[in-house]
FIKOLZA-1660 file (N, C-alpha, C; in steps of 0.1 Angstrom, whole numbers, plus 5000, padded with zeros to 4 digits):
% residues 199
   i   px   py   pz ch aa at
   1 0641 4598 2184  A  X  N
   1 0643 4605 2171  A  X CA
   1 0636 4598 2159  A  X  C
   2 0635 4583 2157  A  X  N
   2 0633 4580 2151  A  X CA
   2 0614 4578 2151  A  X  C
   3 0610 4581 2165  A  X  N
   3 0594 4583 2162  A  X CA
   3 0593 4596 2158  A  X  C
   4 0601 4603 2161  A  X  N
   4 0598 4618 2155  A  X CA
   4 0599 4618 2141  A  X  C
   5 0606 4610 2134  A  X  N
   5 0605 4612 2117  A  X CA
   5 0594 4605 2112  A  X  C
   6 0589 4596 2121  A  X  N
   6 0578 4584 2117  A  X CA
   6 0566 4594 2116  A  X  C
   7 0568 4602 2129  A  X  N
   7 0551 4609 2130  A  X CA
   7 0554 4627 2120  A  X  C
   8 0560 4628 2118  A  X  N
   8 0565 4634 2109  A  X CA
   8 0559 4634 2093  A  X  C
   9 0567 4621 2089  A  X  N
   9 0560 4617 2074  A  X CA
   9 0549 4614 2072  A  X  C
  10 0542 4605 2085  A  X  N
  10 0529 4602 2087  A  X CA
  10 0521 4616 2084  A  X  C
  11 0524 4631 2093  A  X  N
  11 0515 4641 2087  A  X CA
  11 0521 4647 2073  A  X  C
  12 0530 4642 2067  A  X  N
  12 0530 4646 2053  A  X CA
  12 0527 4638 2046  A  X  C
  13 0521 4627 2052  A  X  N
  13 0512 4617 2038  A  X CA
  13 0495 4625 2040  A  X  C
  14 0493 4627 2048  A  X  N
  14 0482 4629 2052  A  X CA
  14 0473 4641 2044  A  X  C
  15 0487 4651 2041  A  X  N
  15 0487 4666 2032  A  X CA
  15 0484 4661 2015  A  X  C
  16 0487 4647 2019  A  X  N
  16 0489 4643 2003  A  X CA
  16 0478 4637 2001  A  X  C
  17 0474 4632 2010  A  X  N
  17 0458 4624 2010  A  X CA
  17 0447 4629 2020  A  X  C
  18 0440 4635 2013  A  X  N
  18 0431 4646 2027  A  X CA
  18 0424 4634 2034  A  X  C
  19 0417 4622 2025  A  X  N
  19 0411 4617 2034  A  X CA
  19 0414 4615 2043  A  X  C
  20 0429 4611 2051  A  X  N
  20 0435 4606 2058  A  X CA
  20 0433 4619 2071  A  X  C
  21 0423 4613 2082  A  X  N
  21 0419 4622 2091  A  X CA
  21 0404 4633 2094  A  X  C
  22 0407 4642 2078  A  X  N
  22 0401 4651 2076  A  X CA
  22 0394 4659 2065  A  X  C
  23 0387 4664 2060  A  X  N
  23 0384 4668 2050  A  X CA
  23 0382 4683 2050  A  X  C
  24 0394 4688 2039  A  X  N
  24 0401 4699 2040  A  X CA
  24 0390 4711 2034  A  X  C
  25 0379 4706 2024  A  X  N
  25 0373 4714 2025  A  X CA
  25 0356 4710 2029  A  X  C
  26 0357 4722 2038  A  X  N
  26 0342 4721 2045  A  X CA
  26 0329 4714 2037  A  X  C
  27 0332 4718 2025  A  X  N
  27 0318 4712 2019  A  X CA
  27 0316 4701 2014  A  X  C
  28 0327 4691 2022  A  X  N
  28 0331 4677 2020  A  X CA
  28 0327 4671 2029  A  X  C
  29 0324 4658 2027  A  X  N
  29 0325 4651 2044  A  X CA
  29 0335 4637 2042  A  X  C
  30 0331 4631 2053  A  X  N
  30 0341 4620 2052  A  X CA
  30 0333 4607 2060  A  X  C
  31 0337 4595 2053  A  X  N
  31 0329 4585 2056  A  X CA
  31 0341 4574 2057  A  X  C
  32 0333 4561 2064  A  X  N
  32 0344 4556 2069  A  X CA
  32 0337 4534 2066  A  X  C
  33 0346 4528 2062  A  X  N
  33 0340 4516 2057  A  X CA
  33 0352 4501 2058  A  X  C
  34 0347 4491 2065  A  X  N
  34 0355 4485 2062  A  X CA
  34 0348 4473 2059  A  X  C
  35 0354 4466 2046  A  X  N
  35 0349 4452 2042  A  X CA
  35 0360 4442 2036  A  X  C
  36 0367 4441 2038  A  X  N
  36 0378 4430 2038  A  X CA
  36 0388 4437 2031  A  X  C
  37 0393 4428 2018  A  X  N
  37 0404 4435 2011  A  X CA
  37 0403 4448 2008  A  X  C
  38 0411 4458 2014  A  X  N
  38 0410 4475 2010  A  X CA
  38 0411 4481 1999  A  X  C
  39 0416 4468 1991  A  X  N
  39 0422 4472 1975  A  X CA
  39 0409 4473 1971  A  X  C
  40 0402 4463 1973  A  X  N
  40 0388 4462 1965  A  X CA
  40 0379 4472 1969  A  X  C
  41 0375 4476 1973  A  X  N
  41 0363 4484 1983  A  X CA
  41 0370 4504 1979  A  X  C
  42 0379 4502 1981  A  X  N
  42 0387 4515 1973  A  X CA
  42 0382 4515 1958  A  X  C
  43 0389 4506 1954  A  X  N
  43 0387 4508 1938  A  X CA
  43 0370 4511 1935  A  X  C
  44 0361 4505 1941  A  X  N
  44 0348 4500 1938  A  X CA
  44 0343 4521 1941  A  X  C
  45 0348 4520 1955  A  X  N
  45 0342 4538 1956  A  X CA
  45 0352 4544 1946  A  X  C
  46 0366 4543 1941  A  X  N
  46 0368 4554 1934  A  X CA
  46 0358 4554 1920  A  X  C
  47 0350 4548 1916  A  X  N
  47 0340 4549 1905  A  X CA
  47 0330 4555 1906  A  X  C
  48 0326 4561 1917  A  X  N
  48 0316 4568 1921  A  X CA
  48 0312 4580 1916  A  X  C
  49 0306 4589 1910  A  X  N
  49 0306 4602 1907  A  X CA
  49 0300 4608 1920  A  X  C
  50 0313 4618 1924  A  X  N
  50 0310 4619 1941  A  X CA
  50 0319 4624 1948  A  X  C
  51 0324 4612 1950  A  X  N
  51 0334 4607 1958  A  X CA
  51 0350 4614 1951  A  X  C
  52 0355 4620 1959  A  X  N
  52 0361 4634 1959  A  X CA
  52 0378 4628 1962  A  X  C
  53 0379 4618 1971  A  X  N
  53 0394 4611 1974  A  X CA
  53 0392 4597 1981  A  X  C
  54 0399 4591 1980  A  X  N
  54 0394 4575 1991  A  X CA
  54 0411 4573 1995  A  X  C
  55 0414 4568 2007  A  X  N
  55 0428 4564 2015  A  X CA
  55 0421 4547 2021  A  X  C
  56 0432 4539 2018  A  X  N
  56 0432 4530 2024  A  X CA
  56 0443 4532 2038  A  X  C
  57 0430 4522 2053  A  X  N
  57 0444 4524 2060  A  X CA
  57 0439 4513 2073  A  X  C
  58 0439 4518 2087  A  X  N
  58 0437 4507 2094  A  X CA
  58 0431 4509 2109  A  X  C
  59 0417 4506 2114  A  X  N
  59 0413 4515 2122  A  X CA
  59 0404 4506 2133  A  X  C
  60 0404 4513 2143  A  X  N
  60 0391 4503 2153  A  X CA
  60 0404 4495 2159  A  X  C
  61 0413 4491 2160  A  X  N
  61 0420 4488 2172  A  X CA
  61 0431 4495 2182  A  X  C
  62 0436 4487 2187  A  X  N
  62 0448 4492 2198  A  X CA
  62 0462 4497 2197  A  X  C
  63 0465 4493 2183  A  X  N
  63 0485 4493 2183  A  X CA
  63 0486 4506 2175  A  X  C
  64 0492 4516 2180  A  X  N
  64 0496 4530 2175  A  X CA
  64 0508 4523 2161  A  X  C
  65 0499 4530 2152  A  X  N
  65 0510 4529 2139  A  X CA
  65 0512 4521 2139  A  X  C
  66 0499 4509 2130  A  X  N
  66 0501 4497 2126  A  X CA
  66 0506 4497 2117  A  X  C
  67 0513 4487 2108  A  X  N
  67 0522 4484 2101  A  X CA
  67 0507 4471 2090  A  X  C
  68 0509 4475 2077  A  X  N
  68 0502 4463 2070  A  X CA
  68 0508 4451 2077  A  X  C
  69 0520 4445 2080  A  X  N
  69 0520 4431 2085  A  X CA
  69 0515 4429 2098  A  X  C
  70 0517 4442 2110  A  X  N
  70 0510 4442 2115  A  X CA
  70 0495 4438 2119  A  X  C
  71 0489 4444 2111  A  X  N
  71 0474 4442 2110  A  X CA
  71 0469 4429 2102  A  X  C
  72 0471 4428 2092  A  X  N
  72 0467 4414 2088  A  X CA
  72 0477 4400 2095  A  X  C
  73 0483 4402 2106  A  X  N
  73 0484 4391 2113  A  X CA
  73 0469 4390 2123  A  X  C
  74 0463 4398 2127  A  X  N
  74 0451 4398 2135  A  X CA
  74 0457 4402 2150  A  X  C
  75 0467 4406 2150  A  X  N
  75 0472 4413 2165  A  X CA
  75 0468 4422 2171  A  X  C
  76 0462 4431 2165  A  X  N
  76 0462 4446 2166  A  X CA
  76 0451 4454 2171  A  X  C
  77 0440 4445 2164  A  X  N
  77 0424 4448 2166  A  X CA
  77 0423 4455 2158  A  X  C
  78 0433 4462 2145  A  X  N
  78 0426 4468 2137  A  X CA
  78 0421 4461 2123  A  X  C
  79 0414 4468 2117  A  X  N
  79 0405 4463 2104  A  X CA
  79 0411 4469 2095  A  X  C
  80 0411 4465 2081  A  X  N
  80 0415 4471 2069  A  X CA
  80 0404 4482 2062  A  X  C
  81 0403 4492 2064  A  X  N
  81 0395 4504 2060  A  X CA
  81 0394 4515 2049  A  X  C
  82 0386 4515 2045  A  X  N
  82 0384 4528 2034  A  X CA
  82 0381 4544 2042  A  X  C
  83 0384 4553 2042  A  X  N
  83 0379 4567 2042  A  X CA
  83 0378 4572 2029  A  X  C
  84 0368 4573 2027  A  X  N
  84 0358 4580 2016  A  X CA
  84 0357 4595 2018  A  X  C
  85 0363 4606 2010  A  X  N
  85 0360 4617 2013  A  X CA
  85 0349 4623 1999  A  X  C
  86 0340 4625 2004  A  X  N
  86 0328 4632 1992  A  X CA
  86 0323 4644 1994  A  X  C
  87 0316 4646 1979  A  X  N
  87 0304 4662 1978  A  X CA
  87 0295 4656 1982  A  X  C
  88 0290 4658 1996  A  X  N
  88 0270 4656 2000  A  X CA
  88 0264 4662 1989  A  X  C
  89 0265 4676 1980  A  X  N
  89 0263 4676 1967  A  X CA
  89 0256 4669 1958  A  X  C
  90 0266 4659 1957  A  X  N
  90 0265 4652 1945  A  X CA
  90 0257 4640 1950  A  X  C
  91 0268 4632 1957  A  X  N
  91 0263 4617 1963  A  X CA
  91 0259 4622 1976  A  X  C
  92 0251 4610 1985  A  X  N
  92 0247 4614 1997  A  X CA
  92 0254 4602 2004  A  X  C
  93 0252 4603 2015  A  X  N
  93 0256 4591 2025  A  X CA
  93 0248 4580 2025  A  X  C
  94 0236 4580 2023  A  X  N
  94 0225 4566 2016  A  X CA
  94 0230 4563 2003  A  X  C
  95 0235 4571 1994  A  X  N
  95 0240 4561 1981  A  X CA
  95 0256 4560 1986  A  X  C
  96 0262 4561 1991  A  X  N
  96 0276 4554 1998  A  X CA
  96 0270 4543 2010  A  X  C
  97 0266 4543 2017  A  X  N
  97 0256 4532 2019  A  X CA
  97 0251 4517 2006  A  X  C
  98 0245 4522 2001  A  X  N
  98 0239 4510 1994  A  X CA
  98 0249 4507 1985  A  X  C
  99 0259 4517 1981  A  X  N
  99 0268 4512 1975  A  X CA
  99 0279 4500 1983  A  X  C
 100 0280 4502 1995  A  X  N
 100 0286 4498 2001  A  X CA
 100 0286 4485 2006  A  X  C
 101 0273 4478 2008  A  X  N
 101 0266 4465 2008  A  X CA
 101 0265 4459 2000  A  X  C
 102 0263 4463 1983  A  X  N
 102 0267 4456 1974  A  X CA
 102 0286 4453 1974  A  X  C
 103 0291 4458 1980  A  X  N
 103 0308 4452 1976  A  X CA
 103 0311 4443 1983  A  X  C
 104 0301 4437 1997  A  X  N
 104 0305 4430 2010  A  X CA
 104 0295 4418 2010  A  X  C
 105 0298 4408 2017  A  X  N
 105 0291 4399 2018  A  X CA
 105 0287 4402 2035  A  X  C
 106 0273 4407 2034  A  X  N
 106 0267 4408 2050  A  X CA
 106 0265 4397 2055  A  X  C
 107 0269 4385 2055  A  X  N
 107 0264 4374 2060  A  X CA
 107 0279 4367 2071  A  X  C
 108 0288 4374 2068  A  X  N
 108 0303 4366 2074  A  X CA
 108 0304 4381 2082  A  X  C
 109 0310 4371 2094  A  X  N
 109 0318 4386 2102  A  X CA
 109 0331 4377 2110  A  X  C
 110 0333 4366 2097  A  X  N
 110 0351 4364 2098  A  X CA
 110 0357 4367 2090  A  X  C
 111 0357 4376 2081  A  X  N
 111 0364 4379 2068  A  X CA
 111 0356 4384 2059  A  X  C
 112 0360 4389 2051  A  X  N
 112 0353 4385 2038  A  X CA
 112 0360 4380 2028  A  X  C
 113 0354 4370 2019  A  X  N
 113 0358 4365 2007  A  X CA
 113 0369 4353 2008  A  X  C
 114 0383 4348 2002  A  X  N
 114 0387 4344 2008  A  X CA
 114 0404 4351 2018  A  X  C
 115 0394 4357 2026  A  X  N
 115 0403 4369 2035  A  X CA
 115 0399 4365 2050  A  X  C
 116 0405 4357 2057  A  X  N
 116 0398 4353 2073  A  X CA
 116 0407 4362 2084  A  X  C
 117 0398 4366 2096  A  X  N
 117 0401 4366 2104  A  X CA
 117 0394 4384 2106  A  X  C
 118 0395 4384 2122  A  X  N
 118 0385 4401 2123  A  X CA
 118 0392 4413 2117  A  X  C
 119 0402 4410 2111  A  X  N
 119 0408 4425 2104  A  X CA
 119 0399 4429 2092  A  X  C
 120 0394 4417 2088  A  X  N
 120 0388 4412 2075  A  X CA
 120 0372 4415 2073  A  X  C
 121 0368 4415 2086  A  X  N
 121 0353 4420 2090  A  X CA
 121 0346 4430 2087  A  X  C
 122 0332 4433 2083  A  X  N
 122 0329 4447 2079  A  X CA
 122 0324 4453 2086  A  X  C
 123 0329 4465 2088  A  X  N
 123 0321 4472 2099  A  X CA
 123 0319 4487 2093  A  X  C
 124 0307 4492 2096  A  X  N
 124 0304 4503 2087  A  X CA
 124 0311 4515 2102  A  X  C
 125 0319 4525 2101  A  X  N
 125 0322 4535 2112  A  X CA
 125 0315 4545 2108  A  X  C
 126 0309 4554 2118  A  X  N
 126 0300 4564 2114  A  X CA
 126 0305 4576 2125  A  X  C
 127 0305 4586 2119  A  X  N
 127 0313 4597 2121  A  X CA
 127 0307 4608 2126  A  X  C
 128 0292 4605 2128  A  X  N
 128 0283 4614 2134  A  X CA
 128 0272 4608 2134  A  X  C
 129 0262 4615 2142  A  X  N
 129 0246 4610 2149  A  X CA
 129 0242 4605 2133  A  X  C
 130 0241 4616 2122  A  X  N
 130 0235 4613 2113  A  X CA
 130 0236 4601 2102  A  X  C
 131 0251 4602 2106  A  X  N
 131 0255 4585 2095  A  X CA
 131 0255 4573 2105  A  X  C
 132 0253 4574 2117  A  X  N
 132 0248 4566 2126  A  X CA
 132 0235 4560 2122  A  X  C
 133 0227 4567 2124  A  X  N
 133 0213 4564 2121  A  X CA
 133 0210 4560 2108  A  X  C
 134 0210 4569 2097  A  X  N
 134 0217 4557 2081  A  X CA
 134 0218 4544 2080  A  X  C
 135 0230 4546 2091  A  X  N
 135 0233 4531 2088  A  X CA
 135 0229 4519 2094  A  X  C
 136 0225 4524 2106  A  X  N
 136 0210 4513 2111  A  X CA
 136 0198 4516 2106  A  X  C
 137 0194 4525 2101  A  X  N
 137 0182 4522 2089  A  X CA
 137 0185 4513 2076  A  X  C
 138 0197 4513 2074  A  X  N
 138 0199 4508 2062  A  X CA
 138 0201 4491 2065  A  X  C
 139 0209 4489 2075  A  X  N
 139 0213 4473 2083  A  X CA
 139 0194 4470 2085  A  X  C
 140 0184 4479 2092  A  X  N
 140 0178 4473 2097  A  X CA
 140 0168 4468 2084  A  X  C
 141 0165 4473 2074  A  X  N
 141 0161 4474 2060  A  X CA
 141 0164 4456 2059  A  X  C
 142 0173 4453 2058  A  X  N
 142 0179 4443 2053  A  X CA
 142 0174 4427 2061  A  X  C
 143 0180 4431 2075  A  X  N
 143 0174 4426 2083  A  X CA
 143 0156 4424 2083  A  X  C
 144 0149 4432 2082  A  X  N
 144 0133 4432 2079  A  X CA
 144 0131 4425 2066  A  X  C
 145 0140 4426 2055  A  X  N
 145 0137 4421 2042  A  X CA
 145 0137 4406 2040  A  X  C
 146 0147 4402 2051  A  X  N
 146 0150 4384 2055  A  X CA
 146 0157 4381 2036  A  X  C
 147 0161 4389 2032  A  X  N
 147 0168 4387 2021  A  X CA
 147 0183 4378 2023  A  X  C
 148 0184 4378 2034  A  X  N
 148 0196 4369 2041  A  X CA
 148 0193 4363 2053  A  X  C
 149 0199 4354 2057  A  X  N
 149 0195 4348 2067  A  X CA
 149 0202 4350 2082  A  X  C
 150 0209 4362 2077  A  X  N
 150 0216 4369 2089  A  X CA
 150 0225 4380 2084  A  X  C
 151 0228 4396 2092  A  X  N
 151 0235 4404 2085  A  X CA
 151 0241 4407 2099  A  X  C
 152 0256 4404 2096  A  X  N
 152 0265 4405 2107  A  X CA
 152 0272 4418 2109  A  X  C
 153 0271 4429 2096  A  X  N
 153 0280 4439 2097  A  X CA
 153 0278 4447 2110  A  X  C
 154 0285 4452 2114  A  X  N
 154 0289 4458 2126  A  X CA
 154 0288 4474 2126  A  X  C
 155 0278 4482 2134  A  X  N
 155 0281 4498 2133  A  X CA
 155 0289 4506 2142  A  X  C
 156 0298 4508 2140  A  X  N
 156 0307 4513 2153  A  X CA
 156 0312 4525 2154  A  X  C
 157 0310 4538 2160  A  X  N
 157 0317 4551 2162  A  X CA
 157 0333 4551 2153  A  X  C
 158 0331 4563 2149  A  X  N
 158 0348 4560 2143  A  X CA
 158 0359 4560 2152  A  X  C
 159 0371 4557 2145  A  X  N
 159 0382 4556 2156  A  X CA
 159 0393 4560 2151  A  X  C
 160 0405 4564 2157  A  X  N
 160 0418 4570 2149  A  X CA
 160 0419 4560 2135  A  X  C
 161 0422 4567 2129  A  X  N
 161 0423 4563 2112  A  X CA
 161 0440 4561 2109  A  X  C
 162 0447 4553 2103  A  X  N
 162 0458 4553 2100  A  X CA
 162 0463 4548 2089  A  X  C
 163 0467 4559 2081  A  X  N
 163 0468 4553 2066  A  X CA
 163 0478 4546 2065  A  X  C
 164 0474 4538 2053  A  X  N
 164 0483 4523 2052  A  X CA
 164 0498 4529 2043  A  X  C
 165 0505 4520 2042  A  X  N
 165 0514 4526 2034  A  X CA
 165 0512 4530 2021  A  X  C
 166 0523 4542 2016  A  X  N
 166 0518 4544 2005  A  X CA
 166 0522 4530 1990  A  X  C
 167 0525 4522 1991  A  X  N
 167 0526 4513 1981  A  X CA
 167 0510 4506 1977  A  X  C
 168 0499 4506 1989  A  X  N
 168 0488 4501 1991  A  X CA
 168 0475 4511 1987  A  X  C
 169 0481 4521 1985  A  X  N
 169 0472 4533 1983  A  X CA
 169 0471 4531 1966  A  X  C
 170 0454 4533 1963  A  X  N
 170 0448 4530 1948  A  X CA
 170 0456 4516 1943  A  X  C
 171 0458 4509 1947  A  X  N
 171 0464 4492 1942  A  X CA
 171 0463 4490 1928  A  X  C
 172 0446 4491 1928  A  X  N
 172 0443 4486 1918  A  X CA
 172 0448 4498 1904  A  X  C
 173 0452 4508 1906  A  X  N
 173 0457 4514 1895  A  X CA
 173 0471 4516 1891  A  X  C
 174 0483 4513 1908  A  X  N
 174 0495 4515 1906  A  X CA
 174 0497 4502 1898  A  X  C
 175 0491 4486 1907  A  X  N
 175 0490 4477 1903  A  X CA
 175 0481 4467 1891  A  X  C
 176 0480 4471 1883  A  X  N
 176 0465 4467 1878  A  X CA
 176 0465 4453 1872  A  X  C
 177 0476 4447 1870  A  X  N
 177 0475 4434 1866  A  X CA
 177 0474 4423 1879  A  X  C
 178 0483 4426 1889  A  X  N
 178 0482 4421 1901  A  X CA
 178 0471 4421 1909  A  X  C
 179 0465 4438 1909  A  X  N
 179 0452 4437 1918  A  X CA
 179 0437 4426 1910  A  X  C
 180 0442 4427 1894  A  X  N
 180 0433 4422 1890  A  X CA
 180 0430 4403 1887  A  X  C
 181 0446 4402 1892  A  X  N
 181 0447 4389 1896  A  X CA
 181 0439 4382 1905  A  X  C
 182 0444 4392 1919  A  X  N
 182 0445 4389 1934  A  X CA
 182 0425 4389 1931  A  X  C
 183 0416 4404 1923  A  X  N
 183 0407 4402 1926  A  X CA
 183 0398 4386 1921  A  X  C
 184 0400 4382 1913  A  X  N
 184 0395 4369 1904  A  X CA
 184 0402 4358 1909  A  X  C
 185 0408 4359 1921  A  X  N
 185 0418 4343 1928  A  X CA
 185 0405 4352 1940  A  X  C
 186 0401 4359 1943  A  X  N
 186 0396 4356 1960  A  X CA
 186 0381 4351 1957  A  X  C
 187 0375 4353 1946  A  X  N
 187 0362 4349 1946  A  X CA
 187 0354 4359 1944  A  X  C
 188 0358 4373 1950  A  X  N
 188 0347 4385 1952  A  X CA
 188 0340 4382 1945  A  X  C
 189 0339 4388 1931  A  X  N
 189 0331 4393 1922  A  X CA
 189 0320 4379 1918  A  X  C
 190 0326 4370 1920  A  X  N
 190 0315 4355 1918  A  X CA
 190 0307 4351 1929  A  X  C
 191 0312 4358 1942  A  X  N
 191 0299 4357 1960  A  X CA
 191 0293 4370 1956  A  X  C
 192 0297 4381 1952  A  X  N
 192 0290 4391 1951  A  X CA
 192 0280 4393 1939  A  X  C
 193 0278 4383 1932  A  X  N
 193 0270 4385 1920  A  X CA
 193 0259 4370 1929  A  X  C
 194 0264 4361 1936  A  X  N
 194 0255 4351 1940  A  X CA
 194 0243 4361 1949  A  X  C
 195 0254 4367 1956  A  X  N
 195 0243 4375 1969  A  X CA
 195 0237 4387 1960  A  X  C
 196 0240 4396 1953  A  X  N
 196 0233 4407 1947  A  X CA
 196 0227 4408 1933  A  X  C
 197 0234 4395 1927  A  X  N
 197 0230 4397 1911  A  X CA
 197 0232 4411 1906  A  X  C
 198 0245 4409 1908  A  X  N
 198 0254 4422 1903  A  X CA
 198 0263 4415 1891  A  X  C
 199 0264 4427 1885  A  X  N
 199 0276 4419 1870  A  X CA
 199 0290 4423 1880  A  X  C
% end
């Protein structure tokens, strides 16, 4: 009984957050990202003029209905993840892309920032032939450019999606003094301005 109420709310979070799964209207698509802390990488795409919904949640491993403590113990095999739902419209999948490499340090595939271990790793999921290809054009770009001296990110088929709880969803706005703590104690924004010369 009690997984029945579990998988229950789970599809009534889902109604509340389309990214979660699917994208409810056709002329949307959905993309899939993961680079360490979810708070960050969420916040960064909800600035996008585009980008239509974003769900943080937890994807690419084994354990049905991870639990946040679950996952960031490193038990699980899953990663901390963005679904990005957008207008092809407006933004394309190459500027979610390039957007996306500037938020991550391509050079670590134990974490990012000060966040360790493979939940923490970036791995771009691609959700069809076409954002497949993308995004090894885009990895291989980089790699040719020798602008680093290694890019570890990872391209992997997507995999069941599972949204995180809702206290974790948009952080940085339910929480904005905390997320904005947590962001300036991990370092981001000071490795990400070394590697991109980004403000």
């Amino acid at each position: 009984m009690h997984r029945f109420w579990k998988v229950l709310s789970f599809a009534f979070f889902c109604c509340l957050f389309p990214a979660c799964g699917q994208a409810t209207d056709k002329k949307l698509e959905i993309a899939t990202f993961a680079g360490g802390c979810f708070w960050c990488v969420q916040h960064d795409f909800n600035q996008m003029d585009g980008v239509m919904s974003t769900t943080v949640g937890y994807t690419g491993g084994h354990k049905l209905d991870p639990t946040y403590r679950e996952v960031s113990s490193g038990i699980t095999g899953h990663l901390e993840a963005v679904q990005v739902v957008y207008n092809p419209q407006r933004i394309s999948y190459e500027e979610l892309l390039d957007a996306y490499w500037k938020m991550i340090d391509p050079t670590r595939d134990d974490g990012q920032f000060e966040d360790y271990g493979p939940q923490y790793r970036p791995v771009i999921f691609y959700h069809n032939l076409s954002q497949k290809q993308a995004a090894e054009r885009s990895k291989q770009a980089f790699v040719h450019s020798k602008q680093f001296p290694q890019v570890l990110v990872q391209i992997l088929p997507e995999a069941t999606f599972y949204a995180a709880e809702e206290h974790h969803q948009n952080y940085s706005k339910t929480h904005p003094i905390r997320y904005k703590f947590y962001r300036y104690r991990c370092g981001r924004d000071k490795r990400l301005k070394a590697l991109w010369d980004v403000a």
